[in-house]
C-alpha positions in Angstrom: 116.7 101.6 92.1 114.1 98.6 91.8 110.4 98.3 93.0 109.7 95.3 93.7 105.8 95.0 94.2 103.8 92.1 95.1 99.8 92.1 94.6 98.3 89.9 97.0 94.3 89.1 98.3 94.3 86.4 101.9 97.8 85.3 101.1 98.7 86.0 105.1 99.7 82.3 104.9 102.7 82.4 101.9 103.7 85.9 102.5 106.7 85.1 104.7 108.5 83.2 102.7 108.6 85.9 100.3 109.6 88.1 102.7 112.6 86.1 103.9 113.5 85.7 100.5 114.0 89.4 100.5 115.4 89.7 103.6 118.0 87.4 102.4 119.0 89.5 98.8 122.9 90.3 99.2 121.6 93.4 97.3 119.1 95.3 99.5 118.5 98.4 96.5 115.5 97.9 96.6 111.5 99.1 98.3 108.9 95.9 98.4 106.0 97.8 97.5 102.6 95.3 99.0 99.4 96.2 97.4 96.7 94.4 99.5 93.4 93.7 97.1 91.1 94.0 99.6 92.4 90.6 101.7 90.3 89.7 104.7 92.7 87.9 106.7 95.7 88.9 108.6 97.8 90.2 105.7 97.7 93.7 107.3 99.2 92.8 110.4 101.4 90.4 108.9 102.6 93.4 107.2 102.8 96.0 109.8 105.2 93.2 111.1 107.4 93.1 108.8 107.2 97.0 108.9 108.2 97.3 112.3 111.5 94.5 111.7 112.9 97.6 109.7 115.3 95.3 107.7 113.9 96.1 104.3 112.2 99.4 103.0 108.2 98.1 102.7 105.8 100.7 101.2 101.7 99.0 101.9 98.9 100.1 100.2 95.2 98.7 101.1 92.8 99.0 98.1 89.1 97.4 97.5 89.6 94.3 95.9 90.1 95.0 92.0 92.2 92.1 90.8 95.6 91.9 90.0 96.2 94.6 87.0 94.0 97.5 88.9 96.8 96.6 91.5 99.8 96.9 89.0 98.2 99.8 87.9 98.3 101.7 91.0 101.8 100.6 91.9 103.0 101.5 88.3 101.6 105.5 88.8 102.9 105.2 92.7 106.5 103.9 92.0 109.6 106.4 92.2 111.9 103.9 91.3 113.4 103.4 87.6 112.8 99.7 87.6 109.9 97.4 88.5 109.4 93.6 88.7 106.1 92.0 89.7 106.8 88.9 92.1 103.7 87.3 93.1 102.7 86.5 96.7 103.2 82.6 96.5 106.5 82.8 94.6 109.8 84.2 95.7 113.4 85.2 94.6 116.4 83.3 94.9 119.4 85.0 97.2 121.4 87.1 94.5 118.5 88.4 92.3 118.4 91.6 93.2 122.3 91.8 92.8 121.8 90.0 88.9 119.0 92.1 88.0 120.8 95.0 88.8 124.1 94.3 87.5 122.5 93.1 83.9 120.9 96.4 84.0 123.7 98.6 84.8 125.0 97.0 81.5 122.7 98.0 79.2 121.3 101.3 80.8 122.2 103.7 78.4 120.6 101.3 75.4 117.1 103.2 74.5 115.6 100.2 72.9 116.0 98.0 75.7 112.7 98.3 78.2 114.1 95.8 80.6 115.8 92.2 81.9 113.6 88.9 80.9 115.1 86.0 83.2 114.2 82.4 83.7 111.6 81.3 86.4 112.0 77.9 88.1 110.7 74.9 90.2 113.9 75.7 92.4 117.0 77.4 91.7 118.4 74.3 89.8 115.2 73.4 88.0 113.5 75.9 85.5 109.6 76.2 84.5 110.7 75.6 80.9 113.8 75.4 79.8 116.4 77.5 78.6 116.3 81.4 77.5 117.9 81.4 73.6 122.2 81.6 73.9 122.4 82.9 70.5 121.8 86.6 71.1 121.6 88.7 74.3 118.6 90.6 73.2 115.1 89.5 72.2 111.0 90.4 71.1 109.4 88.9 73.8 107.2 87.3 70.7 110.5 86.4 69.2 111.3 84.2 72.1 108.0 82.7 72.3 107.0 82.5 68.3 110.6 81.8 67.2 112.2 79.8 70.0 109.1 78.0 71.6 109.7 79.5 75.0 106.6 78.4 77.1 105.0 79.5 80.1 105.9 82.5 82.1 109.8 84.1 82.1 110.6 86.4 85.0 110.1 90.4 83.5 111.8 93.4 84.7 111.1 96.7 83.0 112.1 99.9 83.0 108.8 101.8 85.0 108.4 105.0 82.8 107.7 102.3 79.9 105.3 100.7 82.1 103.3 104.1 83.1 103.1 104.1 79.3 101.2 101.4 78.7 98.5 100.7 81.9 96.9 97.4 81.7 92.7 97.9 80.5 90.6 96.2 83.0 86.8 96.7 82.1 84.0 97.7 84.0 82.8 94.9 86.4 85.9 93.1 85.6 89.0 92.6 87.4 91.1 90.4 84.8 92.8 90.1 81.7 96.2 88.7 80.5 99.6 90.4 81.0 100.5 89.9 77.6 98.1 92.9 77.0 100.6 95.6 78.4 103.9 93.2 77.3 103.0 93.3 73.6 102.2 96.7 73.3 105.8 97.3 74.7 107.4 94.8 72.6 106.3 96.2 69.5 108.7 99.4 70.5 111.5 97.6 72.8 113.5 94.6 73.2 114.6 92.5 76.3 118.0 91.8 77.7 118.8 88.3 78.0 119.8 87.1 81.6 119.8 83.2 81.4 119.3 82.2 85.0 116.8 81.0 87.7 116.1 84.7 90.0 112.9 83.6 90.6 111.3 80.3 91.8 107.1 80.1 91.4 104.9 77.7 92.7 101.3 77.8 91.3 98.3 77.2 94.2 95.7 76.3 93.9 93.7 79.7 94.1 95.7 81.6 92.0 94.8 83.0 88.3 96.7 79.8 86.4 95.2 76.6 88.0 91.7 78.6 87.1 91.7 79.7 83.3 88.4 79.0 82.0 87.1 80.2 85.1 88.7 83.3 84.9 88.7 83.8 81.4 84.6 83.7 82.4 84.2 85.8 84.8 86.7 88.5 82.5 85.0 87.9 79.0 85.7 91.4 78.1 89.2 91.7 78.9 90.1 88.1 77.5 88.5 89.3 73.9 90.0 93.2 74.3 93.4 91.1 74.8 92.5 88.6 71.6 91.8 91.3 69.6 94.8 92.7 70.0 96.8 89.8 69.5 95.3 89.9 65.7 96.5 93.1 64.9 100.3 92.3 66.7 100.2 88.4 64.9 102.3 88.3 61.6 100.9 84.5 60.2 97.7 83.8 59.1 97.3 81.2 61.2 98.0 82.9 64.3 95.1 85.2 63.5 93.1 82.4 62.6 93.7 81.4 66.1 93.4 84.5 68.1 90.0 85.4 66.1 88.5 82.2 67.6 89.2 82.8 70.8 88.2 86.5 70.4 85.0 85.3 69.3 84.6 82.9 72.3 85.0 85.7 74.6 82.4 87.9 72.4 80.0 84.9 72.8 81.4 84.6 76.7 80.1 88.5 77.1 77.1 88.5 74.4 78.2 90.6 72.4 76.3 91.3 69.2 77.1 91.3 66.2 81.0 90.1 66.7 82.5 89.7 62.9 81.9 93.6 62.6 84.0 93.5 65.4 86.8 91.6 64.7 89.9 93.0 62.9 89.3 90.9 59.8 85.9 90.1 58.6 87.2 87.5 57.1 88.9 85.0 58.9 86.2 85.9 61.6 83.8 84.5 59.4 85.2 81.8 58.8 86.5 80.8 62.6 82.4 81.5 63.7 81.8 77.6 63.9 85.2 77.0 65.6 84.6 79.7 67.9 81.4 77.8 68.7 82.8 74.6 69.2 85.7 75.7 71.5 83.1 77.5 73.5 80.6 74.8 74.0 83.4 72.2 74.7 85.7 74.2 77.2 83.3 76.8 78.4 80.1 75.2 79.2 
């Protein structure tokens, strides 16, 4: 019924308490599928642990490390199940997720324009990141909810996985990075999201994981970050939001040294004129 795969690199020290979390679901219709990114610690026999409990189904998979969307990837093309929700090693889910998740779906199944559940992350099952999904309908563009409605920060996804296989995150050569949104928008231009207004699914950012390290990231990933702001200018509707994306596509041109980056851009235009800002914003939060 649901994969539930967690992508994880020397998290030996957090990965129980997602595991208990699991163990815990009063819906067990589930597999926690592990993909291991090359850790070094003792996430393997942490694993095999778990394994040998036999209290939940546990599929493991050890890869070279490849980041986080080479990992997604491979679980995406491995996954028999119809569902799939990403939970990252430092976060877990609250008791009954699996049981919400699962009885939203089973309510809009047969809908072929809905690719899956978007549900509230929190600071703790009383406390969300940010505030409340939208009441007014029970279906949404996930750019709807956060163009429209000023949702911000991350909401807990669910999708249906054959929509997934059809749209694989890009990771390029060399690189192991770039932003979810790259698969999510593709998909949202197609498919809307159920609305399930409650906490499943409490996060806690550390301090080595891809948020507390943006700029360094976005560095390191130059490529990916302007493949994802390039597409973000063809998806944005207001000029502003292009003006916007272009800059930062440009910074990440610059980031990679590129040549010859206005050619690149979707419009020459606004890339010409966001070339100094695109400077500035480099030099000031990329030096």
């Amino acid at each position: 019924m649901l994969c539930i795969f967690t992508p994880t690199f020397n998290r030996g020290y957090i990965l129980t308490r997602l595991y208990n979390s699991l163990k815990n679901q009063t819906c067990q219709e589930f597999e926690w599928f592990i993909v291991d990114d090359g850790s070094s610690d003792n996430t393997e026999e942490l694993i095999k642990g778990f394994q040998e409990e036999e209290l939940i189904k546990i599929k493991y998979v050890k890869t070279s490390n490849g980041g986080k969307q080479r990992a997604h990837n491979l679980a995406v093309s491995q996954c028999t199940d119809e569902l799939f929700l990403c939970v990252d090693s430092d976060d877990y889910l609250v008791d009954n997720a699996v049981e919400k998740l699962i009885r939203k779906w089973d309510s809009v199944r047969g809908d072929e324009d809905i690719a899956g559940v978007v549900f509230l992350k929190g600071y703790s099952s009383h406390k969300p990141l940010n505030g409340e999904l939208p009441v007014d309908t029970s279906r949404i563009h996930l750019r709807t909810l956060y163009k429209k409605y000023r949702f911000k920060g991350d909401a807990g996804l669910m999708y249906r996985t054959e929509i997934l296989r059809e749209h694989p995150f890009y990771i390029a050569p060399n690189e192991k990075f770039i932003g979810e949104s790259f698969a999510y928008d593709q998909i949202d231009q197609e498919y809307k999201m159920s609305i399930c207004n409650e906490i499943l699914y409490i996060a806690e950012y550390l301090p080595d994981g891809y948020t507390k390290n943006v700029r360094k990231v976005t560095k390191e990933n130059p490529i990916g970050y302007m493949t994802l702001k390039k597409q973000s200018i063809v998806f944005d509707k207001k000029i502003s939001e292009k003006f916007y994306d272009t800059i930062l596509f440009l910074v990440g041109g610059m980031l990679a040294n590129q040549k010859e980056l206005i050619s690149k851009a979707p419009n020459k235009a606004i890339a010409v004129a966001s070339y100094i800002p695109a400077m500035l914003t480099k030099f000031i939060f990329f030096r």
